[in-house]
C-alpha positions in Angstrom: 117.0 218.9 97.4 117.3 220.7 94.4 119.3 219.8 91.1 122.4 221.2 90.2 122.0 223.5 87.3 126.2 224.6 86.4 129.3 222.6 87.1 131.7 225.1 85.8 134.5 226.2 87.7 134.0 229.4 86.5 130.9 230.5 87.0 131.4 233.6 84.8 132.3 231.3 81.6 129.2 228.9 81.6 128.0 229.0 78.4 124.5 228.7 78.9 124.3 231.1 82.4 124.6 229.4 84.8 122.5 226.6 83.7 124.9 224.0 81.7 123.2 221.2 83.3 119.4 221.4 81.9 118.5 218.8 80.2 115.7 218.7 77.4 115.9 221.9 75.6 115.7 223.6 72.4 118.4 226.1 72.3 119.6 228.9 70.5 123.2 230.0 69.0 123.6 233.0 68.3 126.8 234.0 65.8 128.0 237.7 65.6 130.4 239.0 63.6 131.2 242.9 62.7 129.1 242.7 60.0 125.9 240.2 60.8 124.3 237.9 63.1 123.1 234.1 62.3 121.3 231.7 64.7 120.8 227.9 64.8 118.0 226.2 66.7 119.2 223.0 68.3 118.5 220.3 71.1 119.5 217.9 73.4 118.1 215.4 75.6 121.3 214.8 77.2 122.8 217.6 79.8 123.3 220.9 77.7 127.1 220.8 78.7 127.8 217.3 76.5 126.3 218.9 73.8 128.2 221.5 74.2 131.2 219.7 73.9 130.0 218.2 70.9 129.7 221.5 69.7 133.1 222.5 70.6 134.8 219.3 69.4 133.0 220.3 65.6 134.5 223.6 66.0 138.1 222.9 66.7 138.6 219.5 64.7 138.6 219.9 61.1 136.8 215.9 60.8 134.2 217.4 62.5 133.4 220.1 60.2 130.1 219.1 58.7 128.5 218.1 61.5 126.0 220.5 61.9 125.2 223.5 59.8 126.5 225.7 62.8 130.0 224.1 63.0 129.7 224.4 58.8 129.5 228.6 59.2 131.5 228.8 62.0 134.8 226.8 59.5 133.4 229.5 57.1 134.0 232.2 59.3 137.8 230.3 60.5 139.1 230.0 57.3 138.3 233.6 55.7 139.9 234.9 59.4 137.2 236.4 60.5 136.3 237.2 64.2 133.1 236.3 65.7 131.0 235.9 69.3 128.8 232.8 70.4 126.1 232.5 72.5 123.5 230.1 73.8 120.6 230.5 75.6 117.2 227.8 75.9 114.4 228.8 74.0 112.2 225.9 75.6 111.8 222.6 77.4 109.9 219.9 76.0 109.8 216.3 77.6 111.8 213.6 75.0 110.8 210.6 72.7 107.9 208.3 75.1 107.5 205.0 73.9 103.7 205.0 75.0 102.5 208.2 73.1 105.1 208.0 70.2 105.8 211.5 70.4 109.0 213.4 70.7 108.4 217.1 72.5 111.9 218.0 72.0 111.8 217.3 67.9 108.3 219.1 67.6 109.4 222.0 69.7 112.5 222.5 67.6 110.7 222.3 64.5 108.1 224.9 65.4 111.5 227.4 66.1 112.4 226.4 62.2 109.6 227.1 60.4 107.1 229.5 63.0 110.3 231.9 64.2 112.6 231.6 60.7 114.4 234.6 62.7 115.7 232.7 65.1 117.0 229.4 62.6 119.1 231.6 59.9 121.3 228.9 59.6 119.0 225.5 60.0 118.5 224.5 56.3 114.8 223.0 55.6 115.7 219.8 54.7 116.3 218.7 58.6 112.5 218.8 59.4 111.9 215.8 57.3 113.9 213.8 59.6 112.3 210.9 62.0 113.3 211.3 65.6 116.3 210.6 66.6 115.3 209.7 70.1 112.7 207.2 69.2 115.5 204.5 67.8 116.8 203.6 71.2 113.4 202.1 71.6 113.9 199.5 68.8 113.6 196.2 68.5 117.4 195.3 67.5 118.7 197.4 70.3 117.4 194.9 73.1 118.9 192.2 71.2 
C-alpha cells in the first residue's frame, strides 16, 4: 500500500503540490513581490503540513514574529502594505538525526542549500549554520529520565 502524500480538501490549495505529507525534506520558500523575489531554505522531520502550520501561525500572530527569518520579511512586507506570493517546493530528502552514526542528513543537506546555492537562501542569515542539531537532543540523557 502506498503512503498518502496530501490530505487537503482542496487539492488545488496544497501548498506543497500535492505532497503536504512528506516527511524529511529541505524545502524552499519562495517570496515574490512586484518588485523582487527572496527564498528561505528550511526543514522538517515532521510531516511538511505541521510545519507548515508553524509557518502560518508566525505569519498571522504578531508573538510569532521572529521566529524565523522568513516570518521576519514576510511582517516586513505586512506592515509597509505590500502584496506578495508564497511558494514551497522540496529541494531534497535526507534521512534525520541517527543515534548510531551521529549524523543528521536533514541539517547537512540544509546547510549545503545555504552556503553551496546562496541563490536559493536570500533570506537564511549565516549565523544559523553554527547551530548543533536540533534533532539529536531528543536522544539525551535527561529526556529518558
Amino acid at each position: 500500500m502506498e503512503d498518502k502524500k496530501c490530505n487537503c480538501w482542496r487539492k488545488t490549495e496544497c501548498p506543497l503540490g500535492n505532497r503536504c505529507l512528506t516527511s524529511g525534506i529541505v524545502y524552499l520558500a519562495t517570496v515574490s513581490t512586484d518588485e523582487k523575489t527572496e527564498t528561505y531554505v528550511g526543514l522538517t522531520d515532521t510531516p511538511f503540513k505541521s510545519r507548515y502550520a508553524n509557518h502560518k501561525q508566525s505569519f498571522n500572530k504578531s508573538t510569532y514574529k521572529n521566529q524565523t527569518e522568513l516570518s521576519k520579511y514576510i511582517w516586513d512586507l505586512k506592515e509597509k502594505k505590500k502584496s506578495f506570493r508564497l511558494s514551497w517546493r522540496i529541494l531534497g530528502r535526507a534521512r534525520r538525526y541517527s543515534n548510531t552514526t551521529k549524523k543528521c542528513g536533514l541539517c547537512t543537506l540544509e546547510k549545503y542549500f545555504i552556503i553551496c546555492h546562496r541563490e536559493m537562501a536570500s533570506l537564511n542569515k549565516r549565523s544559523e549554520l553554527g547551530g548543533s542539531c536540533r534533532h539529536a537532543t531528543k536522544f539525551l540523557l535527561k529526556n529518558f529520565c
